[in-house]
C-alpha positions in Angstrom: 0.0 0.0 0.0 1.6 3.2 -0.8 1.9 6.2 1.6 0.8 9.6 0.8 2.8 12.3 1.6 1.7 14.7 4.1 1.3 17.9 2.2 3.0 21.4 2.9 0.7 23.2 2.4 -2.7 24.1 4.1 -5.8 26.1 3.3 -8.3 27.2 5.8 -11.9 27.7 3.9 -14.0 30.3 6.3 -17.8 29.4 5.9 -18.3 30.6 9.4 -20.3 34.0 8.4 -24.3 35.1 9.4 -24.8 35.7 5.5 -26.7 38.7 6.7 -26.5 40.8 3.9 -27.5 38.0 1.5 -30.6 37.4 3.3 -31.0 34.3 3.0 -32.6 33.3 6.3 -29.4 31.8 7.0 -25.3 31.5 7.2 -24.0 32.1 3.4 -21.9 29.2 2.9 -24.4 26.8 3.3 -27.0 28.7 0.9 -27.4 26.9 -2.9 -26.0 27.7 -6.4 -27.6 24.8 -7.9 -28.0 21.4 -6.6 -25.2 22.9 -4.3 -24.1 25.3 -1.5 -22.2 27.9 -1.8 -19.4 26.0 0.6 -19.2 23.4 -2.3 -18.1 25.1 -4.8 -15.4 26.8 -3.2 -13.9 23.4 -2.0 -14.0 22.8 -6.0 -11.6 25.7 -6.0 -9.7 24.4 -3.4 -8.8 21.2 -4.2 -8.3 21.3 -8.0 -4.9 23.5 -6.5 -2.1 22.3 -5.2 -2.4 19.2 -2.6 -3.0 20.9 0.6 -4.2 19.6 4.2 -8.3 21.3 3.9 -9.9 22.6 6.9 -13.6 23.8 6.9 -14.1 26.6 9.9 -18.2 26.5 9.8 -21.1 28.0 12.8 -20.7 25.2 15.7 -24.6 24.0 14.3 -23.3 23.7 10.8 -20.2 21.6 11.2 -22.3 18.5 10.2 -23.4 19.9 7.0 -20.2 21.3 6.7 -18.1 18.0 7.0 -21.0 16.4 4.3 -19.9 18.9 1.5 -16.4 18.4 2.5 -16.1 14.9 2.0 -18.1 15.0 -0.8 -16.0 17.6 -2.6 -12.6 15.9 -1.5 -13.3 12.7 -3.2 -10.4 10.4 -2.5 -8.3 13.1 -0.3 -11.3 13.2 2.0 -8.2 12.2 5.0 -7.3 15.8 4.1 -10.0 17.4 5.7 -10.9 18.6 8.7 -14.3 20.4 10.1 -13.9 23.0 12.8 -16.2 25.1 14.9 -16.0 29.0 14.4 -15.3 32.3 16.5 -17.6 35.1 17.2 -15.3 36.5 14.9 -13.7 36.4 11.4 -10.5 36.7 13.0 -11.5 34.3 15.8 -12.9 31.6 13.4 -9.5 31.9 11.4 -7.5 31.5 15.0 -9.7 27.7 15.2 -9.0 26.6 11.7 -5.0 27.6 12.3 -5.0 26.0 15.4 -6.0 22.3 13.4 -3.3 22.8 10.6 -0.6 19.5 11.1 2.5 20.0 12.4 4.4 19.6 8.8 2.6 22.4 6.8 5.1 25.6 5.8 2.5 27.7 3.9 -1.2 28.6 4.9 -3.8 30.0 2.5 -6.5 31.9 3.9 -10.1 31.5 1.7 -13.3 33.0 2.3 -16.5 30.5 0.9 -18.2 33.5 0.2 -15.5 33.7 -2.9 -17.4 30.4 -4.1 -16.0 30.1 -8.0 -12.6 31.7 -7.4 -10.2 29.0 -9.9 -7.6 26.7 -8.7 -5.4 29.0 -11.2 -4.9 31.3 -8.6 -4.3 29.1 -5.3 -1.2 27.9 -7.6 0.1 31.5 -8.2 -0.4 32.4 -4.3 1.5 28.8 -3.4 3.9 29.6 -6.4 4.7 33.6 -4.8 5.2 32.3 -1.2 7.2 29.2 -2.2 9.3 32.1 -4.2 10.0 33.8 -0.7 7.5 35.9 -0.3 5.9 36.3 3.0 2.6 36.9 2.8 0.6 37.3 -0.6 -2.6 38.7 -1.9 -4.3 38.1 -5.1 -5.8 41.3 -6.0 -7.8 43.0 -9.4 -7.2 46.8 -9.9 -9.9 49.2 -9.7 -11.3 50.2 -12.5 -14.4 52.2 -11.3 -14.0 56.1 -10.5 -13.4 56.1 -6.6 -14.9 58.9 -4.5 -14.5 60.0 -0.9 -17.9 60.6 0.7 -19.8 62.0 3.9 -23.4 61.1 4.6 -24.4 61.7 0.7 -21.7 64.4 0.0 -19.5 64.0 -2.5 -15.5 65.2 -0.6 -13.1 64.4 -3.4 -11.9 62.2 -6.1 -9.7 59.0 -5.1 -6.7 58.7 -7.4 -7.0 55.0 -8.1 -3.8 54.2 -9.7 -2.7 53.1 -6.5 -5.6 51.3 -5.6 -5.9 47.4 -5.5 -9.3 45.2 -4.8 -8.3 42.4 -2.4 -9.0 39.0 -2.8 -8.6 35.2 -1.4 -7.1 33.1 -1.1 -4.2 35.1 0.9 -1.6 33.0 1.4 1.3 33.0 4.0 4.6 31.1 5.5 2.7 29.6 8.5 5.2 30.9 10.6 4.5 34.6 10.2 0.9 34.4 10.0 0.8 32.1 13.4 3.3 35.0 14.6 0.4 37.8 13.6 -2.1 36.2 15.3 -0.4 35.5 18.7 0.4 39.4 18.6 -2.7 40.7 17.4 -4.6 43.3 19.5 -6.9 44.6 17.4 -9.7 43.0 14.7 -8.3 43.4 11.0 -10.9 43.0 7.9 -8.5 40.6 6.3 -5.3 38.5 6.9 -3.3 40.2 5.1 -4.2 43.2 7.3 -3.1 41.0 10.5 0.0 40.2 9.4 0.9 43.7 7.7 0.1 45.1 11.2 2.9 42.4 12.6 5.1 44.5 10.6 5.8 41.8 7.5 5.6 42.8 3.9 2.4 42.0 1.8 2.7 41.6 -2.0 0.3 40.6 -4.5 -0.5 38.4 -7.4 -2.9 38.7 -10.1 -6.5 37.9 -8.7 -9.4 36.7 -11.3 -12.7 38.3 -11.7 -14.2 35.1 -11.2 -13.4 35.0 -7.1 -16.3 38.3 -6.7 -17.6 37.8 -2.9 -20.9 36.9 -2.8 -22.5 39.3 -0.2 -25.5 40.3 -1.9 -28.6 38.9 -3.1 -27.4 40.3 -6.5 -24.1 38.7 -6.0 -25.8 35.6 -5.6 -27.7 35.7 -8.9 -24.4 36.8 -10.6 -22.8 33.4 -9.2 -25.9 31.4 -9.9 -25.9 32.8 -14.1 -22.1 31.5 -14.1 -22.6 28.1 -12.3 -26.3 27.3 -14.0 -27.2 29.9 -16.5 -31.2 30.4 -16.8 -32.3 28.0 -19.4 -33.4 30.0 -22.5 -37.8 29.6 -21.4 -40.4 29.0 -23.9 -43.2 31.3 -23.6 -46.5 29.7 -24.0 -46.6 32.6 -27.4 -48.0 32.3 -30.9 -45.5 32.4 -33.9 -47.0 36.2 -35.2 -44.1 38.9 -34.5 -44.2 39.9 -30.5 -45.3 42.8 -29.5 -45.3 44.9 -26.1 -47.1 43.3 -23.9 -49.0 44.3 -21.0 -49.3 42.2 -17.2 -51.1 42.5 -14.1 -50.3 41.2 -11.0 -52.2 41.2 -7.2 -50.3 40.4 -4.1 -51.4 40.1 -0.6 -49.7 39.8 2.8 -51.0 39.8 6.3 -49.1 41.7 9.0 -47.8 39.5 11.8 -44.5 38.3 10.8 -41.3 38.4 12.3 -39.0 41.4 12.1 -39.4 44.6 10.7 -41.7 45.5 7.6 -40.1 45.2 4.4 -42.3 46.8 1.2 -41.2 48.2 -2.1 -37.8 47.2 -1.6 -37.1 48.8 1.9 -37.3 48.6 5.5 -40.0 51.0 7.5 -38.5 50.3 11.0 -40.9 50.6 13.7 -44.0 49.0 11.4 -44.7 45.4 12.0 -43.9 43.0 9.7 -45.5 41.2 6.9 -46.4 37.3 7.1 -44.7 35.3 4.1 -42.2 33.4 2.5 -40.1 35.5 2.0 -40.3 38.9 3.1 -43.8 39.5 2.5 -42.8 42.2 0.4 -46.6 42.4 -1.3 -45.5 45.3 -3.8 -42.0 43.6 -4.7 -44.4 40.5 -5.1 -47.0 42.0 -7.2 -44.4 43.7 -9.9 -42.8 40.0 -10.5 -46.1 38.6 -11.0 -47.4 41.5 -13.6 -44.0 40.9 -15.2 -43.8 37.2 -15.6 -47.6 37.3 -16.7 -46.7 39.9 -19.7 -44.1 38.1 -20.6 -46.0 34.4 -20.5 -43.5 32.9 -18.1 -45.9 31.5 -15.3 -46.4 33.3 -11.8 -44.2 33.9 -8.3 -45.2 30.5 -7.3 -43.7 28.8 -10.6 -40.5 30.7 -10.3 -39.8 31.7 -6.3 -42.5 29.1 -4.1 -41.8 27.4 -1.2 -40.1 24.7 -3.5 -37.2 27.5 -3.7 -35.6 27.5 0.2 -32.9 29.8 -1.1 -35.9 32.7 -1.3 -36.8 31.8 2.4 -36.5 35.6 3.7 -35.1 37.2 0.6 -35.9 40.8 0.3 -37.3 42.5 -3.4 -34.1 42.6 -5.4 -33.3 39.3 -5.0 -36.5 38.6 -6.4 -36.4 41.3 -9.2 -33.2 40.8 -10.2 -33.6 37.1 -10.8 -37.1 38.0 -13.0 -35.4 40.6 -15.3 -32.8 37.9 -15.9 -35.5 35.6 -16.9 -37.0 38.1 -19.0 -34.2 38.7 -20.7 -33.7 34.7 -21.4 -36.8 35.3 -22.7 -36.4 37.8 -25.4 -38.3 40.7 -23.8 -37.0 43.9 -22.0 -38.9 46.0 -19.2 -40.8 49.3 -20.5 -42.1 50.8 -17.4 -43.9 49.0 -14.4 -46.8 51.1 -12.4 -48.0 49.5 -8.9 -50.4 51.0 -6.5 -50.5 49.8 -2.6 -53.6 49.5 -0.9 -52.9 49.9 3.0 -53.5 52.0 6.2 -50.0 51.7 6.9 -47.1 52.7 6.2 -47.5 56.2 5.0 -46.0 56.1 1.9 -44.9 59.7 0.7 -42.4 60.4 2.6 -40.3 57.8 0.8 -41.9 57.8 -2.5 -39.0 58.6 -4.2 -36.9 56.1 -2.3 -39.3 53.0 -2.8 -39.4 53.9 -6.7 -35.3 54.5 -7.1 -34.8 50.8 -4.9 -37.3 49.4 -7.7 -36.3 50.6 -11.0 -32.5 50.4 -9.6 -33.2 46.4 -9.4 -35.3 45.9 -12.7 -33.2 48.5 -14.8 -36.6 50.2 -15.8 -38.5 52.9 -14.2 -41.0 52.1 -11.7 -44.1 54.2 -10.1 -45.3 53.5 -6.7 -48.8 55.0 -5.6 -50.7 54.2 -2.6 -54.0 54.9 -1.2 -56.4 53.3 1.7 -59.4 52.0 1.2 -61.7 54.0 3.8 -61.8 51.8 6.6 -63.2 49.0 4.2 -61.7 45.2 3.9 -58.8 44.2 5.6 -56.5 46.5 4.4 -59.3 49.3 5.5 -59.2 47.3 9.0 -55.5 47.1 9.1 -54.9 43.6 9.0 -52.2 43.4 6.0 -51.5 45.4 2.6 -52.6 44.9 -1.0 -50.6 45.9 -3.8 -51.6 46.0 -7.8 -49.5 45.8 -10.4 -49.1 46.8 -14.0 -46.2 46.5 -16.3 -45.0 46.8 -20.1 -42.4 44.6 -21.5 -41.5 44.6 -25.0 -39.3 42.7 -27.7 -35.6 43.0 -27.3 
């Protein structure tokens, strides 16, 4: 029986995160693609590089799920890996994967899961720069959007962004200085590379890839999703005659009583009580997807986002409208305009009109207009049990 070698070199994948920008209803890594988490297919990353000791720092109620994907994704190096509980802390859960790496390991790579489709291109390079002498490395993009310094919504100054440099994972390290920056550190850094540059060692960089994006957002997250399973060109239940616009309507309604704050037309009313559902409840959110899937012939909410779809459990309006202008787009049609009207006794809409309309058309690339009104104290939106919102939207050929 042959013996294989212990490997040099270790990466630590952090999956430990709340995911509470994504809102996803729970931690990130463990939220799907496809038939997969996100946690997966960053160990894909991770172990088409170079052979490395693997260990998986996920939330102490997660480690079982965690150590499924692991050995799942590991294959026949599944005695490679190694499930940990996390910290309260990035920094802390980093601290519990370092403290499992074996005794014979001379260079540690830091990765986030959040980075899920980063390549195995670029754990090579960072292995290839450290094994070169450097001390600590960073695969990084340059900035190619104008950078500006702001306060509040204030405009200060320009950034010059020559020297400017988007940070990526995995950063990788000589164990022995990164184990040094942690026993010394006394303050919380945002990233490794931080830590170690506070110890007083030299960071360089190597060439990152566009493909290892973080996924924080429920945007990000259909970004990752069009590059891992891109939407299916649909076949709208249409006649052969040349399309025209086409007009949609679409109802929604949502009881109040659910936990957390009130989440409609795209924001948060703190303060309000919030709306039963699926998701967020989001009724006007709701109502625009229907009126757009109907005008385009592509089914209702419940084909595309029901119950059947756990990744929606608690997802707010852009993840939703995002994901239908995607499928619209599949489907040969662009937005014209979309006009929805609420029907409650609360909130008061006008003071954030303007807000509720820029969150909407922002998502769906095509203006939006929000109206509401009350219904005089009649029905259950008159009664103030829930809200009712009514939707109307234009999409045309693209």
């Amino acid at each position: 029986m042959s013996i294989v070698p212990v490997p040099r070199v270790a990466v630590i994948v952090v999956a430990a995160g709340s995911g509470q920008r994504l809102g996803a209803g729970g931690p990130k890594a463990f939220v799907g693609l496809d038939a997969h988490t996100i946690l997966r297919h960053a160990l894909r990353g991770v172990f088409g590089g170079p052979d490395a000791q693997v260990i998986v720092v996920a939330p102490d109620d997660r480690v079982g799920d965690a150590q499924t994907d692991a050995v799942e994704a590991a294959g026949e190096h599944r005695d490679l890996v190694r499930v940990v509980a996390g910290g309260a802390t990035r920094q802390a859960s980093v601290a519990a994967g370092l403290a499992a790496v074996w005794p014979d390991v001379e260079v540690v790579l830091v990765h986030d899961a959040a980075r899920a489709l980063a390549p195995a291109s670029v754990f090579a390079r960072v292995v290839a720069a450290v094994d070169g002498g450097q001390d600590a490395v960073v695969p990084v993009l340059p900035v190619v959007d104008t950078v500006k310094r702001v306060e509040g919504a204030t405009v200060l100054t320009g950034v010059d962004r020559a020297g400017l440099a988007a940070a990526q994972t995995p950063q990788g390290f000589r164990r022995d200085v990164l184990e040094t920056a942690y026993r010394v550190a006394s303050a919380e850094h945002t990233d490794d590379a931080a830590l170690v540059q506070a110890a007083g060692f030299p960071v360089f960089t190597v060439a990152g890839d566009e493909r290892s994006f973080k996924i924080t957002t429920p945007a990000d997250l259909e970004r990752a999703r069009g590059l891992v399973a891109p939407i299916p060109p649909v076949v709208a239940a249409l006649d052969a005659r040349p399309m025209l616009p086409r007009v949609g309507v679409g109802t929604d309604v949502h009881a109040f009583g659910g936990d957390g704050a009130l989440w409609l037309a795209g924001l948060e009313w703190p303060g309000e009580q919030g709306l039963q559902g699926h998701s967020d409840g989001d009724a006007v959110a709701h109502a625009v997807v229907d009126a757009l899937l109907a005008a385009a012939g592509l089914g209702d909410i419940g084909t595309h986002f029901g119950t059947d779809h756990p990744e929606y459990a608690g997802a707010h309006a852009a993840a939703f409208l995002v994901r239908t202008r995607a499928l619209l787009a599949e489907a040969g049609f662009a937005i014209g305009n979309v006009s929805v009207q609420v029907q409650a006794n609360r909130p008061r809409f006008a003071a954030r009109r303007a807000e509720a309309e820029a969150v909407l058309s922002a998502a769906l690339g095509a203006p939006v207009s929000v109206s509401a009104t009350t219904t005089d104290g009649l029905g259950f939106t008159g009664a103030g049990d829930g809200v009712a919102a009514f939707a109307v939207a234009l999409v045309v050929p693209a």
